[in-house]
C-alpha positions in Angstrom: 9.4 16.2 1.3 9.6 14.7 -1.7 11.5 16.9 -5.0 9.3 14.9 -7.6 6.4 17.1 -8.4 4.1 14.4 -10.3 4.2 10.5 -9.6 1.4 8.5 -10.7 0.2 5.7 -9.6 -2.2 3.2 -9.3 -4.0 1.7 -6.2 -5.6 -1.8 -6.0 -7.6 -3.3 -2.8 -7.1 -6.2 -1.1 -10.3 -8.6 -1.8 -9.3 -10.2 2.0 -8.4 -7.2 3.9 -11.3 -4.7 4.0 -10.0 -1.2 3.5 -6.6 -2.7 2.8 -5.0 -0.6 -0.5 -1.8 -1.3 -2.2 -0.3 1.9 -4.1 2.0 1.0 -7.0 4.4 3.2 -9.1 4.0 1.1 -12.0 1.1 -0.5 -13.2 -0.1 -4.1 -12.2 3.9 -4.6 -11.3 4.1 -6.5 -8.0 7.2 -7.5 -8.7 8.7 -4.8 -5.9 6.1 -6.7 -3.9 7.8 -8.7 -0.4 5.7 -12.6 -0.9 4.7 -12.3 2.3 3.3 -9.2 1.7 1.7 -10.1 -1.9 0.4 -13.7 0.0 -1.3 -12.2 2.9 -3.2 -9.4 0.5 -4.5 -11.7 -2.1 -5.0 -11.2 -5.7 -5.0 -7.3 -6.1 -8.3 -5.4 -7.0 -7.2 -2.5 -9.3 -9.6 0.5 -8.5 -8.0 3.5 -9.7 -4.9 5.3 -11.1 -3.9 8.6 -10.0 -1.4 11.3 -10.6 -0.1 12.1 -6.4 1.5 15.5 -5.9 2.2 17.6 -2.5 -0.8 19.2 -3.1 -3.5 16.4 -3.6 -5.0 15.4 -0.3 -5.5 11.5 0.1 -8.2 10.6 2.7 -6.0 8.4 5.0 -2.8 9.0 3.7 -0.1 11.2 4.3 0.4 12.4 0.2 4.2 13.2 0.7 4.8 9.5 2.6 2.6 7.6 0.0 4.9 9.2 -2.8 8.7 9.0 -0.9 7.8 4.9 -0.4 6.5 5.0 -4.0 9.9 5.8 -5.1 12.0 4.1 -2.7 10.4 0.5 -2.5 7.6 1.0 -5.3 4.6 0.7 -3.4 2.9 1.7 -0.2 0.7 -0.5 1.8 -2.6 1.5 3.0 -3.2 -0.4 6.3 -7.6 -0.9 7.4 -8.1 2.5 9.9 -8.9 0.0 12.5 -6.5 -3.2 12.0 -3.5 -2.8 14.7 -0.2 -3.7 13.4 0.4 -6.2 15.4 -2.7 -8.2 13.9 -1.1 -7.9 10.6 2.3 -8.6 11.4 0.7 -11.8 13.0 -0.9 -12.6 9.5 2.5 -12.7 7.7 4.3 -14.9 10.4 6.0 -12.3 12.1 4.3 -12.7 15.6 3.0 -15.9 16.9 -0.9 -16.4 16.8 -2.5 -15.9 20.1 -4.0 -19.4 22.0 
């Protein structure tokens, strides 16, 4: 857990990947951002800003992860509920497309 109390953020959506959300620690920053990553999501969507704490619940989210990547990388990458990782990995180059 996580001995920040308050972090805010801001979360954008992906306009290609439905359901896709980027959380940043700093506003329209995607300078922490991998290029591959940054590529493959398209030009973020802001759609909200938010203080997190332990005790906010996030609909798909684990609040605690969402704020320890927050302050170790500077984002967190909200993956679609129904998109395998494989898919995605597949999308930045990682995995070789299928036939």
């Amino acid at each position: 857990m996580t001995a920040t109390k308050e972090i805010p953020c801001w979360i954008y959506r992906s306009p290609r990947k439905e359901e896709m959300y980027l959380y940043l620690r700093a506003e329209d920053d995607f300078t922490c951002l991998p290029d591959a990553l940054l590529g493959n999501f398209g030009k973020p969507v802001k759609v909200m800003e938010l203080t997190l704490t332990t005790q906010r619940n996030l609909a798909r989210e684990d609040v605690t992860k969402v704020m320890e990547n927050l302050l170790a990388q500077g984002f967190h990458l909200q993956m679609p509920p129904k998109m395998a990782v494989d898919l995605y990995e597949e999308g930045l180059g990682i995995l070789p497309a299928p036939d």
